[in-house]
VEXDREN-2710 file (C-alpha; in Angstrom, 1 decimal):
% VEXDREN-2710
k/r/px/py/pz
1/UNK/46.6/-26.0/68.9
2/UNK/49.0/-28.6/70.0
3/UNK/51.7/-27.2/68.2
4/UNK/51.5/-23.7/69.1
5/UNK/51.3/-25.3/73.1
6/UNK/54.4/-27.4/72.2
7/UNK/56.0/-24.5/71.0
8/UNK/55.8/-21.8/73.6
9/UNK/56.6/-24.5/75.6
10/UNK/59.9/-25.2/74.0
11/UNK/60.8/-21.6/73.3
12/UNK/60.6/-21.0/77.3
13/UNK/62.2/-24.2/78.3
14/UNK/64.9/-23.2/76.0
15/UNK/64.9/-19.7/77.2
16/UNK/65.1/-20.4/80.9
17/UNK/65.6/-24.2/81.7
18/UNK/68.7/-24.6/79.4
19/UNK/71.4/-26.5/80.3
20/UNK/74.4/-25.2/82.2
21/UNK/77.8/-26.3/81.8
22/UNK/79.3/-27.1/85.0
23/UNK/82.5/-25.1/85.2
24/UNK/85.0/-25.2/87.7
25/UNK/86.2/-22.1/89.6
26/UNK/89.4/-20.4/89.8
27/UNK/89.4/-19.0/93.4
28/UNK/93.2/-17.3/92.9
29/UNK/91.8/-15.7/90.1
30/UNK/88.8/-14.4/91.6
31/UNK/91.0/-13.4/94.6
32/UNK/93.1/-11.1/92.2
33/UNK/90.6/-9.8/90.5
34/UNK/87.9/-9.1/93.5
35/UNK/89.0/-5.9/95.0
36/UNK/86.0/-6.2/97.9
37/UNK/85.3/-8.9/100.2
38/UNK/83.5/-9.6/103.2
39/UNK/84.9/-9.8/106.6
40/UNK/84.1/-13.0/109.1
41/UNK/81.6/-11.4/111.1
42/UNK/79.8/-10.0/108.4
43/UNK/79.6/-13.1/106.6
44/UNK/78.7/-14.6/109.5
45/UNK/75.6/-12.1/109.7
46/UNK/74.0/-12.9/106.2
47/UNK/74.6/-16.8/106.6
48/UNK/73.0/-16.2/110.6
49/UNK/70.2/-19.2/111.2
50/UNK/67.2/-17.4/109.9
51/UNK/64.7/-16.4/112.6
52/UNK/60.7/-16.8/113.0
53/UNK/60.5/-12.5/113.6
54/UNK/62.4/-12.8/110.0
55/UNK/60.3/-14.9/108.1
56/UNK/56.8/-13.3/109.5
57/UNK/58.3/-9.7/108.6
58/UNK/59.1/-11.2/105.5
59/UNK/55.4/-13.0/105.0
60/UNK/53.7/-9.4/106.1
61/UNK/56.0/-7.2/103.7
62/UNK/54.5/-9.1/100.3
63/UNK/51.2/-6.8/98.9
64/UNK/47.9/-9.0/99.9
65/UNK/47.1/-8.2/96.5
66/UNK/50.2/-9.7/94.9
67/UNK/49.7/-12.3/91.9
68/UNK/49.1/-16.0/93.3
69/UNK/51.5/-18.2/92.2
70/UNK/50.2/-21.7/91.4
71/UNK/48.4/-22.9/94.4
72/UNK/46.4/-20.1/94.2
73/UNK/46.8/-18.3/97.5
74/UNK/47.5/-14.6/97.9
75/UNK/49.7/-13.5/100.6
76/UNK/46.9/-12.0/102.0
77/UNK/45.9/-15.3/102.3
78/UNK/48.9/-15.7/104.8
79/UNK/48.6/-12.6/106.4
80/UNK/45.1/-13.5/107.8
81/UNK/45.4/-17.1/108.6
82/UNK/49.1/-16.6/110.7
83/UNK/47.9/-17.9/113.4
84/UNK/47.2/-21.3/111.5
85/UNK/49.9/-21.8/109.0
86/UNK/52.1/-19.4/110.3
87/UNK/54.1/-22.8/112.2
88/UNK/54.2/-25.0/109.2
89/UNK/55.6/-21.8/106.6
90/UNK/58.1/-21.4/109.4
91/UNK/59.4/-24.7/109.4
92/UNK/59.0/-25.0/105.5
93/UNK/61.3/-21.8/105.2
94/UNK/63.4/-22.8/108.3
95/UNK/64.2/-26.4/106.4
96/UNK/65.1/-24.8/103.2
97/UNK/67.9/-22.1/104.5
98/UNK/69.5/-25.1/106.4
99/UNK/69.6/-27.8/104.1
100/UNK/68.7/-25.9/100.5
101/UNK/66.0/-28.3/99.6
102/UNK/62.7/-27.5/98.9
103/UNK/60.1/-28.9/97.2
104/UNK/59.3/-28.7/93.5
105/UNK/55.7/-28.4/93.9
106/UNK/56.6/-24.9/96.0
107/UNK/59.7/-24.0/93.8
108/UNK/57.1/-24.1/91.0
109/UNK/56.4/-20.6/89.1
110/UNK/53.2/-20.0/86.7
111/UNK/54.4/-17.9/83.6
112/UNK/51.8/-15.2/82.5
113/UNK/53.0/-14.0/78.8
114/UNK/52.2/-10.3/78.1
115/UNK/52.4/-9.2/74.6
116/UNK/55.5/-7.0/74.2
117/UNK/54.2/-5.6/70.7
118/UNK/50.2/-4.9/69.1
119/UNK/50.1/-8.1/66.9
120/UNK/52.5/-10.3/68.2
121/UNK/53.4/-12.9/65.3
122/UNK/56.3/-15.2/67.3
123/UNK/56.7/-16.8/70.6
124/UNK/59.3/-13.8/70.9
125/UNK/56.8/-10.8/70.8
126/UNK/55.6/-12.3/74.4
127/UNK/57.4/-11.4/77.6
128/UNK/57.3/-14.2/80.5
129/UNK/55.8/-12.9/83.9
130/UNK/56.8/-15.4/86.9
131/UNK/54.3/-15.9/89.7
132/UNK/55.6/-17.6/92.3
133/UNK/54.4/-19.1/95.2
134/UNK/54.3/-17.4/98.5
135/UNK/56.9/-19.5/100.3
136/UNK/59.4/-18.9/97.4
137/UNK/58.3/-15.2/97.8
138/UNK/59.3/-15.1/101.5
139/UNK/62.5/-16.9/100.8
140/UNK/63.2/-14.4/98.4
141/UNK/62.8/-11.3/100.8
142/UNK/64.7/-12.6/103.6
143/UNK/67.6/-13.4/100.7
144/UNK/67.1/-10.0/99.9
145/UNK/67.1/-8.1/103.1
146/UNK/70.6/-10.1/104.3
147/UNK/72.1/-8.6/100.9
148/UNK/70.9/-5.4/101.7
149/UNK/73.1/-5.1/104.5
150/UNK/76.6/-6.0/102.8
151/UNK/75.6/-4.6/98.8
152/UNK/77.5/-1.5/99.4
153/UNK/80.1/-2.9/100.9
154/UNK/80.7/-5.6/97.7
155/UNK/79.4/-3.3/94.8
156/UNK/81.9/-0.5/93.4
157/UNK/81.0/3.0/93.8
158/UNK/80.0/3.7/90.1
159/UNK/77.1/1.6/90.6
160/UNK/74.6/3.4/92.0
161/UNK/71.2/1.9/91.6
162/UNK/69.8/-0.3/93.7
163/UNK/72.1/-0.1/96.3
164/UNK/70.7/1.5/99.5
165/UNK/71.7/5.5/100.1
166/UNK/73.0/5.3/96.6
167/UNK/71.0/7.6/93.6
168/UNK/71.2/6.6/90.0
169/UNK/70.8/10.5/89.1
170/UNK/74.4/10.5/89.9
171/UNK/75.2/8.6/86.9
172/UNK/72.8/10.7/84.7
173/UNK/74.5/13.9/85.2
174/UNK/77.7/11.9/84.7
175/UNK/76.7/10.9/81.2
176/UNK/75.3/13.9/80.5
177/UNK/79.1/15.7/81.6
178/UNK/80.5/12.8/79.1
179/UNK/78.5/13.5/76.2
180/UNK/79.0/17.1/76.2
181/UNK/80.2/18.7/73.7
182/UNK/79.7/15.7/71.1
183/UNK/78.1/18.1/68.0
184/UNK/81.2/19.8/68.2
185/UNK/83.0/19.5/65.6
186/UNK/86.2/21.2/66.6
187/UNK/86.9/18.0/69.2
188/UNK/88.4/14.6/68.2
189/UNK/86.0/12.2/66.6
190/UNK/84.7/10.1/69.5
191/UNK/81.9/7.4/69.5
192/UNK/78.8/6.4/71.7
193/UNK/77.1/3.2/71.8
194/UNK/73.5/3.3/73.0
195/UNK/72.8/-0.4/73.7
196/UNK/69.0/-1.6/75.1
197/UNK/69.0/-4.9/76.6
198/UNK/65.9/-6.2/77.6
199/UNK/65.3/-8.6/80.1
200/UNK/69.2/-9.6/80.0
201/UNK/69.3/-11.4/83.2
202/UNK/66.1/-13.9/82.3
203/UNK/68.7/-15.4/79.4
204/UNK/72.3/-14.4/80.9
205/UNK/74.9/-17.3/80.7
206/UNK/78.2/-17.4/82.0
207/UNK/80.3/-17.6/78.9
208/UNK/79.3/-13.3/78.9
209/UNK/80.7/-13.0/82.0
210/UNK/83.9/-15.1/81.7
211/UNK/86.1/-12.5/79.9
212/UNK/89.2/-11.5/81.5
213/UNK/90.0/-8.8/78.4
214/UNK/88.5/-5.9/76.8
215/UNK/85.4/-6.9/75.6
216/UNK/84.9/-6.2/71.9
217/UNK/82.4/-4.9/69.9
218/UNK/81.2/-8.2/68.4
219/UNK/80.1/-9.0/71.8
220/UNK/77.9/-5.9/71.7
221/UNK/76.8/-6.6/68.1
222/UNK/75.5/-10.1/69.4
223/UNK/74.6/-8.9/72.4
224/UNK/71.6/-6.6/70.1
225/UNK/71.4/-9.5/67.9
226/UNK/70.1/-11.6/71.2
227/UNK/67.7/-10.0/72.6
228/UNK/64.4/-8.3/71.7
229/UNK/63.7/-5.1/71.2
230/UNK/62.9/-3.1/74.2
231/UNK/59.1/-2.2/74.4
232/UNK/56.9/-1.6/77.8
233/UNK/53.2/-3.2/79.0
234/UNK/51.0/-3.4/75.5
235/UNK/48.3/-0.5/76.5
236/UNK/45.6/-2.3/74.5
237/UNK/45.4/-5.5/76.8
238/UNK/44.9/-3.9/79.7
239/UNK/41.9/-3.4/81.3
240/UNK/40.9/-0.1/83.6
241/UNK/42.4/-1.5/86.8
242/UNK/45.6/-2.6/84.8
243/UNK/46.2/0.9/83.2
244/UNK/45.2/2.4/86.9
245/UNK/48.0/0.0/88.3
246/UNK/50.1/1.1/85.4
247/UNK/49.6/5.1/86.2
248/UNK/50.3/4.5/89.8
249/UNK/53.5/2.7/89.5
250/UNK/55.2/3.7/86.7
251/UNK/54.1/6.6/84.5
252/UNK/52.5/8.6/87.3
253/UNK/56.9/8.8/88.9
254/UNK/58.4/9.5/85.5
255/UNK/58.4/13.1/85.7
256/UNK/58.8/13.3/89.3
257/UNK/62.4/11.3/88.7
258/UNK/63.4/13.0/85.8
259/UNK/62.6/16.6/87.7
260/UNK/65.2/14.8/90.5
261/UNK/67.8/15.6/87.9
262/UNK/66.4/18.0/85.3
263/UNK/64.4/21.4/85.8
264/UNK/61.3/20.4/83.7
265/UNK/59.3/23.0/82.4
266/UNK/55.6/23.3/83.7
267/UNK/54.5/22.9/79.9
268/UNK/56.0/19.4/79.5
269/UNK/54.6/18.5/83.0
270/UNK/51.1/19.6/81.7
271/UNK/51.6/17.3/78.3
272/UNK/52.7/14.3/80.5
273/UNK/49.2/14.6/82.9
274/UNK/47.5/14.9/79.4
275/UNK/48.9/11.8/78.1
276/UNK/48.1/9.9/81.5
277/UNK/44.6/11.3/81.6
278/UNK/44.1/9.8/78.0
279/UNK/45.8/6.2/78.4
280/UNK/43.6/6.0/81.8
281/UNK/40.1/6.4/79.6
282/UNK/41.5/5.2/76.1
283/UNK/44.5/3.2/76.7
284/UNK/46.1/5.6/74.0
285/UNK/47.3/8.8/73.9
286/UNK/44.4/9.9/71.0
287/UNK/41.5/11.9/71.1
288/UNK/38.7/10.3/73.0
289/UNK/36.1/11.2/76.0
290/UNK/36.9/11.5/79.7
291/UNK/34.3/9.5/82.1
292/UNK/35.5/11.2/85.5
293/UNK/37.1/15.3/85.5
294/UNK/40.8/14.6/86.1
295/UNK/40.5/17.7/88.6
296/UNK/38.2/15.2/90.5
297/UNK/40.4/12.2/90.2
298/UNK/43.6/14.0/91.3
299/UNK/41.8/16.8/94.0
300/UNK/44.5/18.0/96.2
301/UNK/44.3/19.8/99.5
302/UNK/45.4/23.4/100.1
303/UNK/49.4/23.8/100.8
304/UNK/50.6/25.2/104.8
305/UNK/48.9/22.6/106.5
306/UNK/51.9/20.3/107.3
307/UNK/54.9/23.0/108.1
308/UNK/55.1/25.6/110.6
309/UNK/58.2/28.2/111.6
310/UNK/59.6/28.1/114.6
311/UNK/60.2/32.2/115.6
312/UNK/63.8/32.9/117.4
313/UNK/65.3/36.8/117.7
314/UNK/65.2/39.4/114.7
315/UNK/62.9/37.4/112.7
316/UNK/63.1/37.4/109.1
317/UNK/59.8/35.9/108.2
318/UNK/57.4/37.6/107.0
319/UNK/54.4/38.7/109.2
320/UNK/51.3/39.0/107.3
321/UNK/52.4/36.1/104.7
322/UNK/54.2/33.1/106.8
323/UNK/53.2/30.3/108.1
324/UNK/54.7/31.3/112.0
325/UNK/51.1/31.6/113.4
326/UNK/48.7/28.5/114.0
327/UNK/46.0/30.2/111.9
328/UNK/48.4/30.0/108.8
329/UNK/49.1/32.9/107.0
330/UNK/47.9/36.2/108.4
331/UNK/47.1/37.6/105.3
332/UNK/44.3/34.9/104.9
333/UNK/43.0/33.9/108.0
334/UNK/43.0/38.3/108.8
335/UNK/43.1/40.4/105.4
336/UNK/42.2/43.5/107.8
337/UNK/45.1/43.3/109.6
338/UNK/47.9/45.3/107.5
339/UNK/45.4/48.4/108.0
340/UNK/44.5/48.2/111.5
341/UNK/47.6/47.8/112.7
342/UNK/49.7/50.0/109.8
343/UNK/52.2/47.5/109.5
344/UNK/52.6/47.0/105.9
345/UNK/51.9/43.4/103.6
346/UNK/55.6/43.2/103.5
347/UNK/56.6/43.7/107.4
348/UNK/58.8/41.3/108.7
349/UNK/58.2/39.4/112.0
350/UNK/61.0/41.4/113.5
351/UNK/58.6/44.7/113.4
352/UNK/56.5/43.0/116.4
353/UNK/59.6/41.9/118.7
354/UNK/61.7/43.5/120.9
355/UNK/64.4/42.4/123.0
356/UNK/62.8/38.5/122.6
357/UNK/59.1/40.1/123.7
358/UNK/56.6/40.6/121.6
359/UNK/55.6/44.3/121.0
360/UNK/52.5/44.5/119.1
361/UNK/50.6/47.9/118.7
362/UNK/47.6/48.3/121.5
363/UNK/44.7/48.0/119.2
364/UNK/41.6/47.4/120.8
365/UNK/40.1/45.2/118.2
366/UNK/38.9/41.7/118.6
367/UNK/39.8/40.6/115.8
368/UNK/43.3/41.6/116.7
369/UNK/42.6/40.1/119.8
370/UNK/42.1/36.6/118.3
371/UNK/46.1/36.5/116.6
372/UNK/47.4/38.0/119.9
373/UNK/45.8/35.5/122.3
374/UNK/47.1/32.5/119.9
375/UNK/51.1/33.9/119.9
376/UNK/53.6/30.7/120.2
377/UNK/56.8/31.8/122.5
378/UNK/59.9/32.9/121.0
379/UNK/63.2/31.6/121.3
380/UNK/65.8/34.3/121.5
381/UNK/68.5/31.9/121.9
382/UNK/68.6/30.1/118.6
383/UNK/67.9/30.8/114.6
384/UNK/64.8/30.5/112.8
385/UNK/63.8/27.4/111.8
386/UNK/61.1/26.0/109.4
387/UNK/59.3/22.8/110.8
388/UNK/57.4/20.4/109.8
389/UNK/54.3/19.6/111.5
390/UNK/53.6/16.5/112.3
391/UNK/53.8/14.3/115.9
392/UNK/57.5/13.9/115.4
393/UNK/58.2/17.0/114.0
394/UNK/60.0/15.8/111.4
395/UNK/59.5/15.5/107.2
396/UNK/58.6/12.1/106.1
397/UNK/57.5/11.6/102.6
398/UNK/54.3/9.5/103.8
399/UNK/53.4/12.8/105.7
400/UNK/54.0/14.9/102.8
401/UNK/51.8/12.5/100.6
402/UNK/49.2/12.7/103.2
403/UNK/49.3/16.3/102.8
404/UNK/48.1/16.4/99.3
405/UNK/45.5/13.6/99.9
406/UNK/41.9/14.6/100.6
407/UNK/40.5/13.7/103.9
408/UNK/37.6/16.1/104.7
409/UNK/36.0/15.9/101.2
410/UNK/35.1/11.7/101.6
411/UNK/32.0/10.7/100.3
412/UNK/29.2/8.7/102.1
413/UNK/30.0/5.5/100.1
414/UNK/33.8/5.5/100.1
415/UNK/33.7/2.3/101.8
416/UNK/32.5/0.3/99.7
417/UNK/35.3/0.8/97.3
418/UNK/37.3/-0.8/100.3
419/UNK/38.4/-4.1/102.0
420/UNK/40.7/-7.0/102.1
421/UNK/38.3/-9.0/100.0
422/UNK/38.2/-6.1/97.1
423/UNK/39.7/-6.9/93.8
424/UNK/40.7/-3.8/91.6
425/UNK/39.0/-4.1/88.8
426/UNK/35.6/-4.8/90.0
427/UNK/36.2/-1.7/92.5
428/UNK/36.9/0.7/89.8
429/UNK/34.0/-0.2/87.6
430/UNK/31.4/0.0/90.6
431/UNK/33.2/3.3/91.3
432/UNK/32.0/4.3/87.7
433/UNK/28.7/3.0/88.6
434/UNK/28.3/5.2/91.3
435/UNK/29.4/8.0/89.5
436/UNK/27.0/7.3/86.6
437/UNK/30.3/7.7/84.6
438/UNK/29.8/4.4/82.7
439/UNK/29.2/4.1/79.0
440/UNK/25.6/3.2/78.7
441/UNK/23.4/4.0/76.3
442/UNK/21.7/7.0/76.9
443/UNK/24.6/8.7/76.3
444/UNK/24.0/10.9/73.7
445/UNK/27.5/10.0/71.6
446/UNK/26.8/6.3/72.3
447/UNK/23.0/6.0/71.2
448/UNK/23.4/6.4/67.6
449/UNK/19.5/6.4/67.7
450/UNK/19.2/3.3/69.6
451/UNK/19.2/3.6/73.3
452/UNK/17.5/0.1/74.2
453/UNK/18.7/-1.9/76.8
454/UNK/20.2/-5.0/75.1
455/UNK/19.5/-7.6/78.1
456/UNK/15.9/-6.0/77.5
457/UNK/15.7/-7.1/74.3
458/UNK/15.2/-3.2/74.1
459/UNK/12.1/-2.4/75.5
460/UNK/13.7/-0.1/78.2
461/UNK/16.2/2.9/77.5
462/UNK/19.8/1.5/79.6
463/UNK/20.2/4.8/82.0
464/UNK/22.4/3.5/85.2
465/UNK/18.8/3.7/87.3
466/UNK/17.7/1.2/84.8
467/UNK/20.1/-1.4/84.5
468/UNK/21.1/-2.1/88.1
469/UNK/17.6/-1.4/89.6
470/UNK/15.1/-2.1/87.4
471/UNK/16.5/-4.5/84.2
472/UNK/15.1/-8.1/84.8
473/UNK/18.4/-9.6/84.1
474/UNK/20.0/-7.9/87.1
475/UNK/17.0/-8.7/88.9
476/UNK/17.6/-12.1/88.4
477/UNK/21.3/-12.1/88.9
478/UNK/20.3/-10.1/92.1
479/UNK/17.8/-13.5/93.4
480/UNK/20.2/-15.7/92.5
481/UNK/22.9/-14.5/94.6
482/UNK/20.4/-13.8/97.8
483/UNK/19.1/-17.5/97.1
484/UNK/23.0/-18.6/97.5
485/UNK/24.0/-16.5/100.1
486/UNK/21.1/-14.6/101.3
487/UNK/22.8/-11.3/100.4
488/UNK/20.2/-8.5/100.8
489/UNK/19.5/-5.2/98.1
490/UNK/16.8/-2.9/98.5
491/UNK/15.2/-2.8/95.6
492/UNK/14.4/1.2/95.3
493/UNK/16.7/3.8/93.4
494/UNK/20.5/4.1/92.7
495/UNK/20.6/6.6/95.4
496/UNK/18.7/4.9/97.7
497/UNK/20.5/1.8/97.2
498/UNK/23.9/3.7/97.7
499/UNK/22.9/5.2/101.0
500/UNK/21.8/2.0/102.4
501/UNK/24.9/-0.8/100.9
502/UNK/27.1/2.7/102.7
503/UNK/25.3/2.2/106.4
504/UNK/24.9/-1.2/106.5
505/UNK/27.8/-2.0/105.2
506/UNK/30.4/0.0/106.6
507/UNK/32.6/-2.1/109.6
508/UNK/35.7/-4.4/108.3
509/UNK/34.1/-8.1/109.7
510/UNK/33.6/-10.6/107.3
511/UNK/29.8/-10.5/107.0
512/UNK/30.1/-6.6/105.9
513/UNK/33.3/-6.9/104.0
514/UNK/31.9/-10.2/101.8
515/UNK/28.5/-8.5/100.7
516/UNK/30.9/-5.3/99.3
517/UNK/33.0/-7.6/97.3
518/UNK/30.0/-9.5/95.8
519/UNK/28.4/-6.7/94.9
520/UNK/31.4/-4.8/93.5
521/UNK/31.7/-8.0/91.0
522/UNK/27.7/-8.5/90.3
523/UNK/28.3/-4.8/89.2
524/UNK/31.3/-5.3/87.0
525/UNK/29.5/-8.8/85.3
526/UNK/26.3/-6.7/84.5
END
């Protein structure tokens, strides 16, 4: 065991602690060759003292849920003991901006290694993952947001990515111009190199970036020769919660930045919500069962809700099937409209206005009555317009996200899925739990004949109602945890016991917020 310690310990140490060669620089060359510089004053902004409003923005912008780095505390942590620490990580973070020191103990980073492969079989096949600390953290973002301001001033136009008000679809469709035409074969032989580097900057040394010619291609050849082979997250070690955290940030956004660039067809869109459906349940894309109806998992509201059209003089919209009324479309809201008026499904607004009045037939109806007594004014004097509605009146894509998110369709228990003290996995398993979603026994393609319930030493079939109501081992685990902190569970029916953790429950304080937590994780142990 000691040698396989002494060896990933040597292969990272080698990796990232090498030694550097000091090297003296050559400020007239860097002067000829720099074609962008900062002026005074904006140097003088990025190297400003740094301010406490900096450092607490900085503290509050880290996730509370972020990784710990070695001492163990979360920025959440941080965020809800400010008032105590917040002075001393102030003068910590102050200290190190003015004199560069800071201590080793908070410089340190804990390296997580995920497997880059299925069977990894060298110290190469693992990728390093650096938790830090959060002071290093807050150092980091204030670093960060000073760059921000001056990137585009130093970095050349062709870059594009990660440089604010910049897109890197503008290089895609530039390659794509490049490469066209390459089967052809009436056009002069040309060559491509497609070259994956992965993870260049954890190894990068300066002898790569001391050239001052053409590089050639043997510094591509052992440039591939370096590096690993580029592979993502290994689906098979991560557990629900990691493959949810996976689906949100990355595979849930590839199509929706590819279809930035490309037209995708809604057949490849539907094969791409397949796949994610099946590496959510399966952690592969094979053939497998589905605990929760993706339609219930992704449940969208009904488009219109969020944009209105402001009406000016000789409308075009439409009048029965617009959104220009508060009701929505016409067509929807009033499908008896079109006849009682005679105005056809295809009118246009402009049939009901005349000289910037409205002029709509005298029907005595009330349900005509109800779209004429709602009428917003016109405006004669300008265009139509389509807004979006919302207490600004302008898009934002948080307000278009909140469009598509359920709000009226919440169920009685949603909060305890919530809370500062929640951790993700044990969230999303008591979610199963509630849903009787989880793979117990009595499943009839789980059974194979035997349905016992194993911490029953069988006697009992394991149903959901069983095992965290009426099992003796959960009972137990249940007395042990009200002996240690006198958490209290009706002991009834999964339904029952639902209702009652939802209303008592239910308010953010501590003594609420704890019992959730506990028994989101007594849950995910059973």
């Amino acid at each position: 065991m000691k040698e396989v310690t002494d060896e990933f310990v040597s292969y990272f140490k080698t990796l990232l602690g090498g030694p550097r060669m000091q090297r003296n620089i050559n400020l007239d060359f860097l002067r000829q060759h720099l074609k962008r510089s900062l002026s005074s004053d904006e140097a003088d902004t990025i190297c400003a003292p740094v301010t406490l409003a900096e450092i607490k923005d900085a503290a509050f912008d880290i996730a509370e849920d972020s990784a710990p780095g070695p001492d163990g505390y979360t920025a959440g942590f941080f965020k809800a003991t400010w008032s105590v620490v917040g002075k001393e990580v102030s003068e910590v973070v102050s200290e190190f901006f003015r004199t560069g020191k800071l201590l080793k103990q908070v410089n340190a980073t804990l390296l997580v290694l995920s497997p880059k492969v299925q069977i990894p079989s060298k110290v190469s096949d693992f990728r390093p993952i650096s938790c830090c600390n959060v002071i290093s953290k807050i150092i980091t973002k204030i670093i960060v947001k000073r760059m921000q301001l001056v990137l585009h001033l130093l970095i050349d136009y062709s870059q594009n990515a990660f440089v604010p008000g910049r897109s890197i679809s503008d290089n895609i469709l530039l390659a794509q111009e490049l490469l066209a035409g390459y089967n052809q074969a009436k056009l002069p032989p040309r060559c491509t190199i497609k070259v994956d580097i992965q993870k260049a900057y954890d190894s990068v040394d300066w002898d790569c970036l001391t050239a001052s010619d053409i590089p050639s291609i043997t510094v591509i050849k052992d440039t591939l020769c370096e590096f690993a082979e580029l592979s993502g997250w290994n689906h098979l070690n991560l557990i629900f919660a990691g493959r949810v955290q996976l689906i949100r940030s990355v595979l849930n956004t590839l199509h929706s930045y590819w279809a930035s660039v490309f037209i995708l067809p809604k057949g490849i869109i539907k094969i791409l919500e397949a796949k994610i459906r099946k590496f959510l349940w399966q952690g592969s894309t094979g053939r497998g069962y589905a605990k929760v109806a993706w339609e219930q998992i992704c449940r969208p509201k009904e488009k219109g809700e969020r944009y209105t059209n402001k009406v000016g003089d000789d409308s075009t919209f439409k009048l029965w099937q617009d959104i220009w009324h508060k009701q929505g479309p016409l067509c929807l809201s009033h499908p008896e409209g079109p006849h009682l008026t005679g105005l056809p499904l295809d009118a246009l607004l402009s049939n009901v206005l005349q000289q910037g009045q409205w002029n709509w037939p005298a029907i005595p109806d009330a349900e005509f009555n109800e779209i004429t007594s709602q009428l917003q004014p016109i405006h004669p004097n300008s265009p139509d317009e389509i807004l979006w509605r919302h207490n600004s009146g302008k898009f934002s894509v948080q307000s278009a996200i909140e469009l598509f998110q359920p709000r009226n369709n919440q169920v009685e228990w949603h909060g305890l899925l919530q809370g500062r003290y929640k951790i993700p996995r044990h969230s999303f398993i008591l979610w199963l739990a509630i849903l009787e979603k989880l793979s117990t026994m009595d499943k009839a393609w789980l059974s194979h004949g035997d349905n016992g319930c194993v911490l029953c030493d069988g006697h009992f079939m394991e149903t959901h109602e069983h095992l965290f109501f009426n099992c003796q081992y959960t009972r137990r685990c249940l007395h042990l945890v009200h002996r240690q902190v006198r958490l209290q569970w009706p002991y009834s029916s999964r339904q029952y016991g639902i209702r009652w953790a939802s209303r008592w429950w239910r308010s953010s304080h501590l003594a609420n917020a704890a019992p959730r937590a506990l028994l989101a994780a007594l849950v995910y142990y059973v």
